[in-house]
Structures are given as C-alpha cells and as structure tokens.
N, C-alpha and C positions, 0 to 999 in steps of 0.2 A: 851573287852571294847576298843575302839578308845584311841587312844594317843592325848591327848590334852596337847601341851605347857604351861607352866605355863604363857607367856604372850601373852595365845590367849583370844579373847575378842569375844563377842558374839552381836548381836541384837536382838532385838522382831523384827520376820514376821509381820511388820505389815500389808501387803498387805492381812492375813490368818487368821489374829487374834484379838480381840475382848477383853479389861482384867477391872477388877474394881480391886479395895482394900474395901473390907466387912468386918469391924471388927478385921484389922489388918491382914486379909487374902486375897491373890491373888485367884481371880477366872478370867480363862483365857479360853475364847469358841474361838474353831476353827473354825472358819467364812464358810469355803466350807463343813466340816464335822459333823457340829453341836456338836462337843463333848464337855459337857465342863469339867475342871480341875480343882482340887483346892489344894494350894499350901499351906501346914504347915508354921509356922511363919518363921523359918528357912528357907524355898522352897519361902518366899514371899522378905526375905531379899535378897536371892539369884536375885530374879526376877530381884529386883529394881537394883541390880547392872547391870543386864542387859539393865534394860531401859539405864542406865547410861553408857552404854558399855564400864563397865570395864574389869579389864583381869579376869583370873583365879587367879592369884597372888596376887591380889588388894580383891577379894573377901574372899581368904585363909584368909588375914592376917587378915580383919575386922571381920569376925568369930571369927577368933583362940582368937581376944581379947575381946570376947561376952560371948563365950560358953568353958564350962571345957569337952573340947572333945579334944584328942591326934590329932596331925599335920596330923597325916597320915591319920588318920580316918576321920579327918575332910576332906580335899583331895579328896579322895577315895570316899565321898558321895558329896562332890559337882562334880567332874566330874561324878559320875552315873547319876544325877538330870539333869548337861547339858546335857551329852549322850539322854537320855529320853527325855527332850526338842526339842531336836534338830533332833530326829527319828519321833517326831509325828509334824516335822514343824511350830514347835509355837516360834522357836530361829532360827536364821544364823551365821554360824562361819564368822567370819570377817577374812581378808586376813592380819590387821594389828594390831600391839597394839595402845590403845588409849592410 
C-alpha cells in the first residue's frame, strides 16, 4: 500500500468523474470508462471529505468520533479506500494540505 501522510488531502477527478448521493450513498461513474462505483455510508462520508479536500488527518479524526472502530483500523481502511480511489482515477493527491 502507498505511504500517505497524514496531512495529505486529496480531490475528486473531476475532469473523469460523474457522482450523486442516493440515499445517503455516493455513486461515482467514470466519465471515460463507464464504471460505476458505489460507496458504503462510511466510503460516502469519506467522499465528502474529499469533495472538501480535506487531509487524511481531518478525515481520521471525524470518523474516530462517529464510529467505535480502533485508530489504526480505522487508518488503515481509510487509506485502502484512498489507495482504491486514487488507482481507478476518480481522486488526485494534492501536493498540499488544505
């Protein structure tokens, strides 16, 4: 898995990507590869922090004080979700923290 700083921030492609909120769920189509995604409510809270381009660190903490899941675990599945994002081009790592 990629090394993500904790104050790296990310964007939506939006030049590749296409997304609603359905029911409290992100559905996100790849504009050039027609695939589309759909994001768990967690994967959808994730999202929004990205529309918002916040960091990793920003994301950790509004979790950790949501959801009764251990720091590290919780961590460890939001960087896989960015990793995953960011491999099928529907995120951009940002060069700065917002």
């Amino acid at each position: 898995m990629p090394k993500i700083e904790i104050d790296t921030c990310f964007k939506i492609n939006k030049a590749k990507v296409s997304y609603r909120l359905i029911n409290q769920e992100a559905v996100v189509l790849h504009l050039e590869r027609g695939f589309y995604y759909s994001l768990n409510k967690t994967g959808t809270l994730i999202w929004q922090f990205i529309e918002q381009q916040r960091s990793l660190g920003e994301i950790i903490e509004y979790l950790g004080s949501k959801l009764e899941i251990g720091a590290e675990e919780l961590k460890n599945d939001a960087i896989s979700l960015l990793c995953d994002l960011e491999k099928e081009e529907l995120i951009l790592k940002m060069n700065y923290a917002h």
